[in-house]
C-alpha positions in Angstrom: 74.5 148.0 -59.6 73.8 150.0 -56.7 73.6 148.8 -53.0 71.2 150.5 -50.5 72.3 152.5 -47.7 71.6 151.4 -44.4 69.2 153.5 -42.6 71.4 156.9 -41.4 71.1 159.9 -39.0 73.3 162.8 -39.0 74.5 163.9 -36.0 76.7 167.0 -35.7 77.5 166.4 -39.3 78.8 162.6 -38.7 76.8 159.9 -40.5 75.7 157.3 -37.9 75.2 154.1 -39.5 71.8 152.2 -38.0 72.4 148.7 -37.0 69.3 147.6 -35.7 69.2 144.6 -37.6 72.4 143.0 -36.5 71.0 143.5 -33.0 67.8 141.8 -33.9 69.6 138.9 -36.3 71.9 138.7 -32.4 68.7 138.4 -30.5 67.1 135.9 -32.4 70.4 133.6 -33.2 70.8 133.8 -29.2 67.5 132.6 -28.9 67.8 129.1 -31.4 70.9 128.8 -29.9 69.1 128.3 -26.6 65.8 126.8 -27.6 68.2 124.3 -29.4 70.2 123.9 -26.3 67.7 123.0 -24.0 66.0 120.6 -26.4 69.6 119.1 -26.4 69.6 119.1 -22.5 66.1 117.8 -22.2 66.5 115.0 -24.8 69.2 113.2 -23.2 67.6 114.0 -19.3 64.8 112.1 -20.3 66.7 109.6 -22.6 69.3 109.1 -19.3 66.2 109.0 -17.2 64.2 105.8 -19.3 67.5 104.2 -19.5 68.5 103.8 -15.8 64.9 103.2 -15.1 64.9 100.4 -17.2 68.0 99.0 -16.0 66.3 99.1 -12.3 63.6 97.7 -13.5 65.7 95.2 -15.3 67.9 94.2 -12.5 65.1 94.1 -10.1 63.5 91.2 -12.5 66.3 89.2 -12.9 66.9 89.5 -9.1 63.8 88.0 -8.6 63.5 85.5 -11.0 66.8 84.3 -9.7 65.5 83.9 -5.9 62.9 81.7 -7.4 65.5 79.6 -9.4 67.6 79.3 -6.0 64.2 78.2 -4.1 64.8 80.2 -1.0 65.3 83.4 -0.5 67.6 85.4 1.5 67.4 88.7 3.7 70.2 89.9 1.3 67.7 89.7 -1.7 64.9 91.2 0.0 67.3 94.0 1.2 68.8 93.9 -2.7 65.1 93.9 -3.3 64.8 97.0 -1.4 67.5 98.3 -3.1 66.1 98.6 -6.5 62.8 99.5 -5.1 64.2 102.9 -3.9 66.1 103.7 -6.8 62.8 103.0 -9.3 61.4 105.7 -7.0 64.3 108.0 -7.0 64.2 107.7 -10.8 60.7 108.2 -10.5 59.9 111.3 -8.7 63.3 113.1 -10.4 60.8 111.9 -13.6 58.1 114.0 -12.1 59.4 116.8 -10.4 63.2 117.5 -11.4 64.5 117.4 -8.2 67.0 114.8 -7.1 65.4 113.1 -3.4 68.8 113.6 -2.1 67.1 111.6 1.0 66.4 108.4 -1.3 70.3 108.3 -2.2 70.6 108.1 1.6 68.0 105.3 2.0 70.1 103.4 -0.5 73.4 103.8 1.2 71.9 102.4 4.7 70.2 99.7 2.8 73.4 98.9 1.3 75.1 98.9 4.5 72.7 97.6 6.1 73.3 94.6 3.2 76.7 94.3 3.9 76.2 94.0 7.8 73.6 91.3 7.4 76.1 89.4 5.5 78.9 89.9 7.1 76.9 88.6 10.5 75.4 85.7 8.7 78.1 84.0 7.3 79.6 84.2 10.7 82.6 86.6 10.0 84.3 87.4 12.8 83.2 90.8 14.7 86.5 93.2 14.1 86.5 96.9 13.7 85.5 96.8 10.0 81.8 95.9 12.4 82.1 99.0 13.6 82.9 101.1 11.1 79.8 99.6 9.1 77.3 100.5 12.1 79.1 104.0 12.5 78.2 104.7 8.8 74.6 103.5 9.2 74.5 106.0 12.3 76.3 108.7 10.3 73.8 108.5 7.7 70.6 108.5 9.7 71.7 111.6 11.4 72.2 113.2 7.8 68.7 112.1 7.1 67.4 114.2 10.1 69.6 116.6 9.0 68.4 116.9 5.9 64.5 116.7 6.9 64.9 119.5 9.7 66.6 121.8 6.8 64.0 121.3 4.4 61.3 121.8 7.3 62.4 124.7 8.5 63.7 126.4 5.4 61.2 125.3 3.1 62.0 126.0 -0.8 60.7 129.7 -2.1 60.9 128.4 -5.6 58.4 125.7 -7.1 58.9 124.6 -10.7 57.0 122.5 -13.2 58.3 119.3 -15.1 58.7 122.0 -17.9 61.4 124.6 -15.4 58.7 127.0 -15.5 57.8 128.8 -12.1 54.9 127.9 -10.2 52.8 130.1 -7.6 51.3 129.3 -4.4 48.2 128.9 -6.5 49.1 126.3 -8.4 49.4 129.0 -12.0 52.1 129.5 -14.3 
C-alpha cells in the first residue's frame, strides 16, 4: 500500500514539504480550545453570579422575618437591611453589564461601619479610640467615593462592552 505525498514544491532542487494543514488543524484546535474556554468561564460567572444572589436574597429574608419574630426592630437591621440591599444591586448590575460597581463595595463598607458605630453608641460602650478609628474609616471611605466618581467623570471609559464582551459604539451597534 502506498501513501500519498504531501503536496511538494521544488525549490533550488530541495523538496519543500507543504504543511498547510497542520497550520489549519492548529488554527482550528486553538479556536475550540477557546470557544470551550470561555463557555467554561462564562458558565460558572453566571452560575457564581445566581448563587451569591440567592444567598442575598436569602439572607435578606430571613433577616426580615426574624425582625418580625423579635417584634421590634432595630436601626442595626434596617442598616443590615441596607446591607443586603446594596449587594442585590451590586450583583445585579455586574449581572447586566460585567463591570464590578467598585462604588457599591464602598457603600457597603460605610454601611457596615456605620453598623458597627450605631452599635457600639447604643449599647452605651464607652467612647475610646477604637470611636475614632471607626469615624476616620467612614471619612476615609467617602473621600474614596469622591475619588472614585471625579476619576470616572473626568476620564470617562473609551471602551463599552455588551453582556456578551463584544464592543459597542457610540451608536449603540456591534
Amino acid at each position: 500500500m502506498c501513501l500519498p505525498h504531501p503536496p511538494s514544491t521544488s525549490f533550488q532542487g530541495i523538496r519543500i514539504v507543504n504543511i498547510n494543514w497542520a497550520d489549519k488543524l492548529r488554527k482550528g484546535l486553538h479556536s475550540s480550545a477557546d470557544s470551550l474556554g470561555n463557555l467554561c468561564v462564562e458558565a460558572f460567572h453566571y452560575l457564581a453570579l445566581f448563587g451569591i444572589g440567592a444567598i442575598t436574597a436569602y439572607a435578606a429574608v430571613a433577616t426580615f422575618i426574624d425582625m418580625l419574630g423579635k417584634g421590634g426592630v432595630s436601626v442595626d437591621d434596617i442598616l443590615l437591611l441596607f446591607i443586603y440591599l446594596e449587594l442585590g444591586a451590586m450583583v445585579g448590575i455586574y449581572f447586566k453589564t460585567n463591570h464590578m460597581p467598585i462604588r457599591f463595595l464602598l457603600y457597603v463598607a460605610i454601611t457596615a461601619l456605620t453598623r458597627l458605630l450605631i452599635g457600639d453608641v447604643s449599647h452605651h460602650k464607652a467612647p475610646d479610640v477604637g470611636l475614632l478609628y471607626v469615624c476616620g474609616g467612614i471619612l476615609l471611605l467617602s473621600f474614596s467615593i469622591l475619588v472614585v466618581r471625579y476619576a470616572s467623570s473626568r476620564y470617562p471609559s473609551t471602551k463599552v462592552i455588551d453582556a456578551n464582551g463584544k464592543d459597542i459604539g457610540d451608536d449603540g451597534k456591534v
